[in-house]
N, C-alpha and C positions, 0 to 999 in steps of 0.2 A: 620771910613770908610776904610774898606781895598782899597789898590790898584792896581787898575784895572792892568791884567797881559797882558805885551806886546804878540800882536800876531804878527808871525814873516810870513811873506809873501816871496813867490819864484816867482819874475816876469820873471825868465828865459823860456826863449822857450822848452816849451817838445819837446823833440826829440823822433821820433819813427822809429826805424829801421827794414830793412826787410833783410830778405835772397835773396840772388837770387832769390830760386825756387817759394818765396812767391812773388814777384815782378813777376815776368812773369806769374805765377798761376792769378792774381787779372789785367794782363794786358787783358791776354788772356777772363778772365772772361768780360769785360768792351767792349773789342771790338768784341766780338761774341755779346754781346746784342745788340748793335749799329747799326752792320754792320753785318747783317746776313743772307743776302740776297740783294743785290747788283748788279747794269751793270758798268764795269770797260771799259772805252775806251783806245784806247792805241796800240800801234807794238810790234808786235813778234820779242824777240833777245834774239840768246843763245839758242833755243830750242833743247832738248837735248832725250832721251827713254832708259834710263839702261835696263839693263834684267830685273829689276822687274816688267816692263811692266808701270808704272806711267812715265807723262811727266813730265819735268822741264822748267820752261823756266823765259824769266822777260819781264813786260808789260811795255812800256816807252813812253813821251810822251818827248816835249822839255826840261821840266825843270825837271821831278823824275822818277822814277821807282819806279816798286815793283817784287817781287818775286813771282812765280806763282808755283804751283802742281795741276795736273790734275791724280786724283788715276786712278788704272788699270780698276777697276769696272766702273767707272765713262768713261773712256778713247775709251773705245770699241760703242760707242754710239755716239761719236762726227762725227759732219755731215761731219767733215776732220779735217786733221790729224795737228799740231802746225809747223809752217814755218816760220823762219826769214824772217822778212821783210812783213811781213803780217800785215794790220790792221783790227784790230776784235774788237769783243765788246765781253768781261766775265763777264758771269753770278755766283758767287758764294758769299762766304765771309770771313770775314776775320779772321785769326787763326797769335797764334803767334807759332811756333815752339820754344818750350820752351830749346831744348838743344843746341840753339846756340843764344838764347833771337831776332829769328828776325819775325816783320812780312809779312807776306804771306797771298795769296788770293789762297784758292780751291776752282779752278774754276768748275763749275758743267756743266757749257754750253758754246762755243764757237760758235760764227757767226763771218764768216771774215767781210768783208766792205769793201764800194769805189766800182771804175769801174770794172769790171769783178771777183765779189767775189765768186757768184753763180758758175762761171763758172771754179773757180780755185777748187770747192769743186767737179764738176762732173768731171774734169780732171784726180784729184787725182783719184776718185772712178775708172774710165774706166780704170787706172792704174793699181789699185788691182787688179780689174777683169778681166783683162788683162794678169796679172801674176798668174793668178790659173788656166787660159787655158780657161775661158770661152768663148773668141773668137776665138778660133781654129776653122780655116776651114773645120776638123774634123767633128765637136759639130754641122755644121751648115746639116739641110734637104733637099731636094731639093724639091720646091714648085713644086704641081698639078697645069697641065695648065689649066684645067677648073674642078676646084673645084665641087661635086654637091654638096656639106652637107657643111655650113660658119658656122664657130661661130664668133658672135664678142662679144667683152668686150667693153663695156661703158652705160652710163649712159642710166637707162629705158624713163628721164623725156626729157632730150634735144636734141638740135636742131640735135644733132651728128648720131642719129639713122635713124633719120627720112631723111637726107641726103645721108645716106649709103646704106637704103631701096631704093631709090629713082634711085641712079647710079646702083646698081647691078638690075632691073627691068629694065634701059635702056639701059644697056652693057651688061648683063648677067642674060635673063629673064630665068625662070624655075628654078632656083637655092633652094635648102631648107633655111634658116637661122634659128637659134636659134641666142635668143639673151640669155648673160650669166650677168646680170644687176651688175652692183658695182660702186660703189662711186668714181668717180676719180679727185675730188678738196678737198683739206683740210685736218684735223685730220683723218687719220683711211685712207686712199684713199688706201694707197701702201700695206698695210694688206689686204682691200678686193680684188684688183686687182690680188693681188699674190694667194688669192686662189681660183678665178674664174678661173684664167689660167691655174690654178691646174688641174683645172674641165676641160676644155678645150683644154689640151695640146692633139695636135691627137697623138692617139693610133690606132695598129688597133681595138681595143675594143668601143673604143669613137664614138661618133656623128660625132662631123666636121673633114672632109678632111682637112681644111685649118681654123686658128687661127686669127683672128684680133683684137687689141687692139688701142681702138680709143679713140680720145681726143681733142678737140677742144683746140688748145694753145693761148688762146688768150691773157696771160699777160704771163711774168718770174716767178710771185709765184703760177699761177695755175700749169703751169708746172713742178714744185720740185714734186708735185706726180709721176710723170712719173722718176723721176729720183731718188727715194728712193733704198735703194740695198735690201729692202723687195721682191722689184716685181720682178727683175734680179734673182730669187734665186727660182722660182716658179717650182715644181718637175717636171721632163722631162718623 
């Protein structure tokens, strides 16, 4: 009987190594699956705008941070602009930049938060619009005392029209009205409005001597329609 030949066994630990670029390549791959879409709470510090037009900034709460880029494409679309000291909530996900191994969140959507958040985002905007002249004393018509041809803007179905018929019938009977109907709560409001007003703007070619756009404000998120830079931008 021959004998049986030794088999010779390696209990050591395999080792398997990576490169850099192969470690950050399978980092990046693991947290884009995971985290790919994401709401990030946290303060604005450090926010920073090179000429490339993208922001920088880093989102921090008591105990960590993370790094944030906001691309230019993405950047021209945010409801206001990144501020130290500001609490927001970012919508994006997460990415590692691979030529410094760190990770970051591209953020796709910023909302501030807290007491007067809404109001720090119409601040900024009346800023902008402020700086490209469109409150110029200039810019502004001087309103007809007694209009006879009104347009108004708002809604065909609510309470707003039928209010509005009702005061110019008993302050100012004989008057024409059109009404110029458009959606003014929700998705899409500040697109229809800006091109009623389109419609609407007097010429003297146009229908109404005199422009109204109305709106019953009964909460703060009905009101972000009125406050889109869509409707501010409606052809003169």
């Amino acid at each position: 009987m021959k004998a049986m030949e030794q088999i010779s066994l390696d209990w050591s630990l395999q080792r398997r190594s990576y490169a850099v670029s192969e470690l950050t390549a399978e980092m990046r791959a693991a947290l884009a699956a995971e985290f790919s879409d994401i709401w990030v709470a946290g303060e604005i510090s450090g926010a920073k705008q090179p000429p490339s037009g993208h922001y920088y900034f880093t989102l921090k709460d008591e105990a960590a941070q993370i790094r944030c880029v906001c691309y230019k494409t993405t950047a021209r679309y945010l409801k206001f602009k990144p501020q130290d000291g500001v609490a927001v909530l970012a919508r994006g996900r997460i990415d590692v930049y691979e030529g410094r191994g760190e990770v970051q969140l591209v953020v796709e959507a910023l909302e501030p938060q807290g007491h007067g958040a809404l109001q720090l985002a119409f601040e900024q905007l009346k800023r902008k619009l402020a700086a490209e002249g469109l409150f110029d004393a200039g810019r502004k018509r001087p309103l007809p005392a007694l209009p006879e041809r009104i347009g108004i803007v708002t809604s065909p179905s609510g309470a707003v029209i039928r209010d509005m018929i009702h005061v110019l019938e008993r302050r100012c009977p004989g008057r024409h009205i059109r009404l110029y109907p458009a959606q003014v709560q929700g998705e899409g409001a500040a697109e229809q409005i800006a091109a009623e007003m389109t419609r609407v703007s007097p010429t003297p070619d146009s229908y109404a001597a005199a422009a109204k756009l109305w709106q019953a404000l009964g909460n703060t998120r009905q009101a972000n329609a009125l406050r889109a830079e869509a409707r501010r931008r409606f052809k003169k």
